[in-house]
PyMOL Python script that loads the backbone (N, CA, C, O; Angstrom):
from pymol import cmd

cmd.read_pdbstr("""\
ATOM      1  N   UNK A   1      75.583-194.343  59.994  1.00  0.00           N
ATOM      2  CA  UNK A   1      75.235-193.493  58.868  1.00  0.00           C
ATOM      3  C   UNK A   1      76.112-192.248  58.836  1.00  0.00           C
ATOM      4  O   UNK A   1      76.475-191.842  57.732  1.00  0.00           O
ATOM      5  N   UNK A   2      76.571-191.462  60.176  1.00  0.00           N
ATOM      6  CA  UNK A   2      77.369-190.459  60.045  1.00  0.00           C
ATOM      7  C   UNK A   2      78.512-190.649  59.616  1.00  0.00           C
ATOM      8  O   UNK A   2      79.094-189.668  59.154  1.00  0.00           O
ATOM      9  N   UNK A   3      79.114-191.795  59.624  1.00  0.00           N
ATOM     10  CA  UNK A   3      80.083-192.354  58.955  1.00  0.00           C
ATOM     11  C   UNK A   3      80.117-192.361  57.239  1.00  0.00           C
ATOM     12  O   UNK A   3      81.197-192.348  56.648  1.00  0.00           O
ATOM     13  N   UNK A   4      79.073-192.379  56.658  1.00  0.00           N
ATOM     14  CA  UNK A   4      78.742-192.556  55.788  1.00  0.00           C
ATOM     15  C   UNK A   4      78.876-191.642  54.891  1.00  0.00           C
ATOM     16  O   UNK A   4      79.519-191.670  53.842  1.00  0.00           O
ATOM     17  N   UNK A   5      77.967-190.477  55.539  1.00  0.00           N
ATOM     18  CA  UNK A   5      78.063-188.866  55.620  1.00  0.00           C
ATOM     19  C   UNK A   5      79.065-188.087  55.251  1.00  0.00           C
ATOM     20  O   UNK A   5      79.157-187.097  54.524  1.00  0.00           O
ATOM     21  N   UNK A   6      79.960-188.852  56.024  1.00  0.00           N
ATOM     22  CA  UNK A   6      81.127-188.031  56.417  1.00  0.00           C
ATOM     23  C   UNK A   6      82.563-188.192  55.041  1.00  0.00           C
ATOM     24  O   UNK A   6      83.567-187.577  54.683  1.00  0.00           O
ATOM     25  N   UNK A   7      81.710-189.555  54.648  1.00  0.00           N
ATOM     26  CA  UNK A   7      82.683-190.089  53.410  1.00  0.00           C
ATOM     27  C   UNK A   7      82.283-189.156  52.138  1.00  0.00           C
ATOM     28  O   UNK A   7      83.051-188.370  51.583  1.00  0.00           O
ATOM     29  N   UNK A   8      80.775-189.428  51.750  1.00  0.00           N
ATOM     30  CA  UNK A   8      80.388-188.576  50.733  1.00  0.00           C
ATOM     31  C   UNK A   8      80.777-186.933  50.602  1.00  0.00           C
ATOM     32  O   UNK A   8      80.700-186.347  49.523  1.00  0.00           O
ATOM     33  N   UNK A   9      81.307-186.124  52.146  1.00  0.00           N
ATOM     34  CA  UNK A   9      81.497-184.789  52.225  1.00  0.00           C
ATOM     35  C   UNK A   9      82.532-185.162  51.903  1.00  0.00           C
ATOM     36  O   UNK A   9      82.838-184.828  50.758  1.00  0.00           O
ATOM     37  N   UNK A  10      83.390-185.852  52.542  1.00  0.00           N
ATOM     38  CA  UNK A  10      85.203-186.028  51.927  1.00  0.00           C
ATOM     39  C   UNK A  10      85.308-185.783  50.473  1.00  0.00           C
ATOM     40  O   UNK A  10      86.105-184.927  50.088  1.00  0.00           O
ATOM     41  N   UNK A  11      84.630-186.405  49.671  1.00  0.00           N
ATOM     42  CA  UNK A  11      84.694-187.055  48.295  1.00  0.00           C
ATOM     43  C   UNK A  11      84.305-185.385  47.573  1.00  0.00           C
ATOM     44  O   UNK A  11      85.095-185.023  46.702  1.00  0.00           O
ATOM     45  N   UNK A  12      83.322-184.564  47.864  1.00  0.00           N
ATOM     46  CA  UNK A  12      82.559-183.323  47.605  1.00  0.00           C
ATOM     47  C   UNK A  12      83.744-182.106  47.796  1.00  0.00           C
ATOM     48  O   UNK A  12      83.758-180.942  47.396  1.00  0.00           O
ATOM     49  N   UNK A  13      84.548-182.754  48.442  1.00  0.00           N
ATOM     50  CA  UNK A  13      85.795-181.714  49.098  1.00  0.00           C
ATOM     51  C   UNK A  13      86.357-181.043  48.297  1.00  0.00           C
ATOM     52  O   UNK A  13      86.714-179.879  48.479  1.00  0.00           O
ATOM     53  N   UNK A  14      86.593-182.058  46.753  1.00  0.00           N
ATOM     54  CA  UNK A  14      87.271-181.890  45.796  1.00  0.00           C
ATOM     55  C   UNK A  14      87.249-181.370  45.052  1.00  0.00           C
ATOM     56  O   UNK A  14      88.200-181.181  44.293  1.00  0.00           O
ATOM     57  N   UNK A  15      85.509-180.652  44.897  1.00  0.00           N
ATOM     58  CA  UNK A  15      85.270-180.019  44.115  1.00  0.00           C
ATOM     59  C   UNK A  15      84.888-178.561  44.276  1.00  0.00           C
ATOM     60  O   UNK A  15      84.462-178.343  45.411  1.00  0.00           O
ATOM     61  N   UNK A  16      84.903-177.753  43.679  1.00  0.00           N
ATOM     62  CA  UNK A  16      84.403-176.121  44.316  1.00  0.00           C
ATOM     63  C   UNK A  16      83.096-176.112  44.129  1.00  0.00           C
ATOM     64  O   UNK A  16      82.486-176.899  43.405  1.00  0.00           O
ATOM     65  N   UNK A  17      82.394-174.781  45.094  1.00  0.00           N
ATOM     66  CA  UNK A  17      81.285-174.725  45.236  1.00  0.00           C
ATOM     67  C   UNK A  17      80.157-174.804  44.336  1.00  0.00           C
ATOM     68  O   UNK A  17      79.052-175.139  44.762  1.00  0.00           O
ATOM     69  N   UNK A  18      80.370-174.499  43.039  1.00  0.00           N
ATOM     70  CA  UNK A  18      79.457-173.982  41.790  1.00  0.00           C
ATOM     71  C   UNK A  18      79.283-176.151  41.916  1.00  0.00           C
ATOM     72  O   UNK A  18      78.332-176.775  42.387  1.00  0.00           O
ATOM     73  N   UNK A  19      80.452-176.664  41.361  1.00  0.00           N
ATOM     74  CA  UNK A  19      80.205-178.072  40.963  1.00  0.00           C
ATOM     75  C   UNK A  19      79.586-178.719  42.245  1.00  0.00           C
ATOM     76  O   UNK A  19      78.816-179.656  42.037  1.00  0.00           O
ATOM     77  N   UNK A  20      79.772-178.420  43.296  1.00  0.00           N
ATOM     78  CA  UNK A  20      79.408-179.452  44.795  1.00  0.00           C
ATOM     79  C   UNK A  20      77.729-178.946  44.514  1.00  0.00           C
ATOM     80  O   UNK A  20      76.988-179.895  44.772  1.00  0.00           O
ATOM     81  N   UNK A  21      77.057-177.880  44.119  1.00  0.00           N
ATOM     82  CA  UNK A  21      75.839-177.818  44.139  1.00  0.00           C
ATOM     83  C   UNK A  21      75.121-178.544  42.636  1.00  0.00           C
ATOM     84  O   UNK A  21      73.968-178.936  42.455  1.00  0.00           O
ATOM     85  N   UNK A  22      76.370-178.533  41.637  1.00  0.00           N
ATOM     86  CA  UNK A  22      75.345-179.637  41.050  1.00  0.00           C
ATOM     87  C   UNK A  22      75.346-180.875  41.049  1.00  0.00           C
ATOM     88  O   UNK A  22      74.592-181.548  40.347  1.00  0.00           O
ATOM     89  N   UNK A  23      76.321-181.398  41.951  1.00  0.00           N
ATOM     90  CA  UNK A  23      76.047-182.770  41.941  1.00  0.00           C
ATOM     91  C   UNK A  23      75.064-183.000  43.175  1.00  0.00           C
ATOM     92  O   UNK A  23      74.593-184.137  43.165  1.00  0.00           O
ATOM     93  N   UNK A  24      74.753-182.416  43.952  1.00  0.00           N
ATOM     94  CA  UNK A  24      73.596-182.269  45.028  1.00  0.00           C
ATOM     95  C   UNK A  24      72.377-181.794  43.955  1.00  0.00           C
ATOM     96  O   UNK A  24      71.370-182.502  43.990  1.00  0.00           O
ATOM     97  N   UNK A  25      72.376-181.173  43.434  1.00  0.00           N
ATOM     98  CA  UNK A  25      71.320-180.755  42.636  1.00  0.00           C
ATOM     99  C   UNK A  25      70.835-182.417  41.998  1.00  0.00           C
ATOM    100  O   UNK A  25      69.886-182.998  42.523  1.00  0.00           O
ATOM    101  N   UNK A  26      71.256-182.760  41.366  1.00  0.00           N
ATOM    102  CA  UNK A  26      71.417-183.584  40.079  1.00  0.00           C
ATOM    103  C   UNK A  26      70.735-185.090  41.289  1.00  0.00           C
ATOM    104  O   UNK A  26      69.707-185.724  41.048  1.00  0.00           O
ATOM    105  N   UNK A  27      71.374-185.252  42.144  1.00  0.00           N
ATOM    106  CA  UNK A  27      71.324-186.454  43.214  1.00  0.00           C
ATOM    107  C   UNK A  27      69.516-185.761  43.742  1.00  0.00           C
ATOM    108  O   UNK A  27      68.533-186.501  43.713  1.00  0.00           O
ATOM    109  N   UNK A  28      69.444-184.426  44.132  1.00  0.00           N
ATOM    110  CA  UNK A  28      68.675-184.162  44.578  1.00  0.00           C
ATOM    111  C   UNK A  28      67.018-185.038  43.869  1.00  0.00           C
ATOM    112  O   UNK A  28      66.315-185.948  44.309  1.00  0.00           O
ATOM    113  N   UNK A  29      66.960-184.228  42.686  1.00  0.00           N
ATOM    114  CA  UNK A  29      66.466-184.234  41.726  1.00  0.00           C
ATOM    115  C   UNK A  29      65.852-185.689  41.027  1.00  0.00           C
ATOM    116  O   UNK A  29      65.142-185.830  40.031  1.00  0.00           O
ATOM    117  N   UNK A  30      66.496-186.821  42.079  1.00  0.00           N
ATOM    118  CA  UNK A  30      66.354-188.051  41.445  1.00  0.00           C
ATOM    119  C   UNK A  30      66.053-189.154  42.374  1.00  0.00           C
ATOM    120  O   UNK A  30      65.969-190.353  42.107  1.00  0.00           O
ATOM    121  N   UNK A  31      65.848-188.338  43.935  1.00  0.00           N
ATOM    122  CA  UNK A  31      65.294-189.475  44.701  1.00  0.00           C
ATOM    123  C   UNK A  31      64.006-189.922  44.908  1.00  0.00           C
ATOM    124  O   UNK A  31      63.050-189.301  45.372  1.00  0.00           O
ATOM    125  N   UNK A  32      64.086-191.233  44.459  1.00  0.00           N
ATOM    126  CA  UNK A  32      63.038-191.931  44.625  1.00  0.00           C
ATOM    127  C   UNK A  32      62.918-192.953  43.165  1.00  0.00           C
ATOM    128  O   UNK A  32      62.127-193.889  43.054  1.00  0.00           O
ATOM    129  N   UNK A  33      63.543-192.671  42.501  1.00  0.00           N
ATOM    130  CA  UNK A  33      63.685-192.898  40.954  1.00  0.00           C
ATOM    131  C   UNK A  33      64.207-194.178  41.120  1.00  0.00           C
ATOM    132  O   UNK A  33      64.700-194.500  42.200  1.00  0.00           O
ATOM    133  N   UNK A  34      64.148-195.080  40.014  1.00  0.00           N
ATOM    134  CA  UNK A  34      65.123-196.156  40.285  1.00  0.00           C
ATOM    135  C   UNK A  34      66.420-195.664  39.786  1.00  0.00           C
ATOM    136  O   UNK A  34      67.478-196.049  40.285  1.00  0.00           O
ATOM    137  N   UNK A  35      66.365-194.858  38.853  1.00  0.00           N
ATOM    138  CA  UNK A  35      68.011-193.990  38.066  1.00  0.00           C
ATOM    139  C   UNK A  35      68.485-193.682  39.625  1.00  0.00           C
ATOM    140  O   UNK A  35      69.302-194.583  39.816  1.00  0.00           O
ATOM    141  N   UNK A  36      68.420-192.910  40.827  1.00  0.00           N
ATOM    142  CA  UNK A  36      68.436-192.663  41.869  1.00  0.00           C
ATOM    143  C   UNK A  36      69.123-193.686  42.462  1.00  0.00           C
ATOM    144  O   UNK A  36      70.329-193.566  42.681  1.00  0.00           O
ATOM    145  N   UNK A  37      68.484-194.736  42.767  1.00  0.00           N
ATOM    146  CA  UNK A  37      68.607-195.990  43.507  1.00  0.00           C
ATOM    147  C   UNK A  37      69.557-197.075  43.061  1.00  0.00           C
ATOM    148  O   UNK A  37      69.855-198.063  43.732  1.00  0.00           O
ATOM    149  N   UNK A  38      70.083-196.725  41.624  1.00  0.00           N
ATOM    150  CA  UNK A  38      71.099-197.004  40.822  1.00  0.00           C
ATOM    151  C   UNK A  38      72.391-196.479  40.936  1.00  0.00           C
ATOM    152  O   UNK A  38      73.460-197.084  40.846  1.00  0.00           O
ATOM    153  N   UNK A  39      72.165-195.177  41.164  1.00  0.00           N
ATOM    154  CA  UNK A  39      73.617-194.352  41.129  1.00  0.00           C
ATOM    155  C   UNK A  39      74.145-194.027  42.873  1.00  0.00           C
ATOM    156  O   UNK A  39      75.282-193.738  43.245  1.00  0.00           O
ATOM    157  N   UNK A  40      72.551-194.239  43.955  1.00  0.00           N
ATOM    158  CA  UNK A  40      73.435-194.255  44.959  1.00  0.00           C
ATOM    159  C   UNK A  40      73.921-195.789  45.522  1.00  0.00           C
ATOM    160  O   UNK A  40      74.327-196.073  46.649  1.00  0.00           O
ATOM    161  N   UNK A  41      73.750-196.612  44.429  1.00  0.00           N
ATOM    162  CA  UNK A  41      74.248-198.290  44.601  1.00  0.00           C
ATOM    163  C   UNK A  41      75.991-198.301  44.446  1.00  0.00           C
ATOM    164  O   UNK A  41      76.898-198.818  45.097  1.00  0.00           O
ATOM    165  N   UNK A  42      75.909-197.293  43.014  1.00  0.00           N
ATOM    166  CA  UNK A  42      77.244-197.164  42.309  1.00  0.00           C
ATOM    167  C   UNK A  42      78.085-195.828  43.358  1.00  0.00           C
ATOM    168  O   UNK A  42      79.270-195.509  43.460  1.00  0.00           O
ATOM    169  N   UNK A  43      77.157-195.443  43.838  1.00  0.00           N
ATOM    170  CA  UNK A  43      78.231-194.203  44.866  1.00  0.00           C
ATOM    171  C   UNK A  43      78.470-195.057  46.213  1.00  0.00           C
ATOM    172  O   UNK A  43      79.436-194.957  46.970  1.00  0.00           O
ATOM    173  N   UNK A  44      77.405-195.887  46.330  1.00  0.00           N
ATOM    174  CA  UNK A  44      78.149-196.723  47.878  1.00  0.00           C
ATOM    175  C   UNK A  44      79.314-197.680  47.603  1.00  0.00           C
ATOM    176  O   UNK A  44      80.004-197.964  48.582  1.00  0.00           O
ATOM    177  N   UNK A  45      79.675-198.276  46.297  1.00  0.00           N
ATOM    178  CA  UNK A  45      80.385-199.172  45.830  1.00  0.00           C
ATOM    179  C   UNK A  45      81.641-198.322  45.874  1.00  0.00           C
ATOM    180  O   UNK A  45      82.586-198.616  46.605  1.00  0.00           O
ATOM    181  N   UNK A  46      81.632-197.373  45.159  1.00  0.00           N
ATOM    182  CA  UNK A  46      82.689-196.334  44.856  1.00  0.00           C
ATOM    183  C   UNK A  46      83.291-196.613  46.450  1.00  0.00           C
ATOM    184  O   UNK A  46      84.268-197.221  46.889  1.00  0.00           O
ATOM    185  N   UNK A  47      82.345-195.955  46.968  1.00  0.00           N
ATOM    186  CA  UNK A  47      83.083-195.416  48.439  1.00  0.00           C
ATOM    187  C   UNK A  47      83.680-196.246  49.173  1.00  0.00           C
ATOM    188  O   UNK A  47      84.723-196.058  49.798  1.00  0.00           O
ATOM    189  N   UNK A  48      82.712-197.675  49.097  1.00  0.00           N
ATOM    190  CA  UNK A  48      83.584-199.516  49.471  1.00  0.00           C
ATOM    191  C   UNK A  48      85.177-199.516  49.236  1.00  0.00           C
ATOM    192  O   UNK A  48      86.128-199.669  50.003  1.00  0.00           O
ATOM    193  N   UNK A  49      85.046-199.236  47.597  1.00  0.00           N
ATOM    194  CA  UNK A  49      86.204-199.557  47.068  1.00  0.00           C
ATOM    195  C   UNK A  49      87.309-198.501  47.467  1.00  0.00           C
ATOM    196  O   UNK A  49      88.478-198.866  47.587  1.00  0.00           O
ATOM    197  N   UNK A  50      86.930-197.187  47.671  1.00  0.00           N
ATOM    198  CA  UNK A  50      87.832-196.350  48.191  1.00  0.00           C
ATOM    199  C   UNK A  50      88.097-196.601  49.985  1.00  0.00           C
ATOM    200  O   UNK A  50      88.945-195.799  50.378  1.00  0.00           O
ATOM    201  N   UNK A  51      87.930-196.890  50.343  1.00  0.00           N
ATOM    202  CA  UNK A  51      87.930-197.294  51.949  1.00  0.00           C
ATOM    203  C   UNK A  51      88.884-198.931  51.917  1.00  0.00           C
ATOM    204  O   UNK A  51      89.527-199.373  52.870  1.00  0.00           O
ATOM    205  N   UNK A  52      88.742-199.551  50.647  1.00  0.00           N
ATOM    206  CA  UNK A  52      90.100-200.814  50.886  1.00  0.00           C
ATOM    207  C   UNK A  52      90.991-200.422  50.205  1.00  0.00           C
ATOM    208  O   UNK A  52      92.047-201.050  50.148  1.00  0.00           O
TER     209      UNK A  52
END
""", "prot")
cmd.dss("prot")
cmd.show_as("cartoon", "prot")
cmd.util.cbc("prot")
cmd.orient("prot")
């Protein structure tokens, strides 16, 4: 999982502080949801595809 972690901070790197808190905000805001469970399907895919 720290592996995992460590990808999503990479990816957050990119952005400055004001935007890195709303996409934590926004992610925050939605766990448990299936919208939630959708977009961290499409953020683990992302990260698949960036790692080949």
């Amino acid at each position: 999982m720290e592996k995992e972690v460590q990808s999503v901070l990479e990816i957050l790197e990119n952005f400055n502080n004001e935007k890195k808190m709303a996409i934590i905000t926004q992610c925050v805001s939605k766990i448990g949801t299936s919208e939630w469970q959708d977009k961290i399907r499409d953020l683990i895919q992302r990260i698949e595809n960036l790692s080949n």
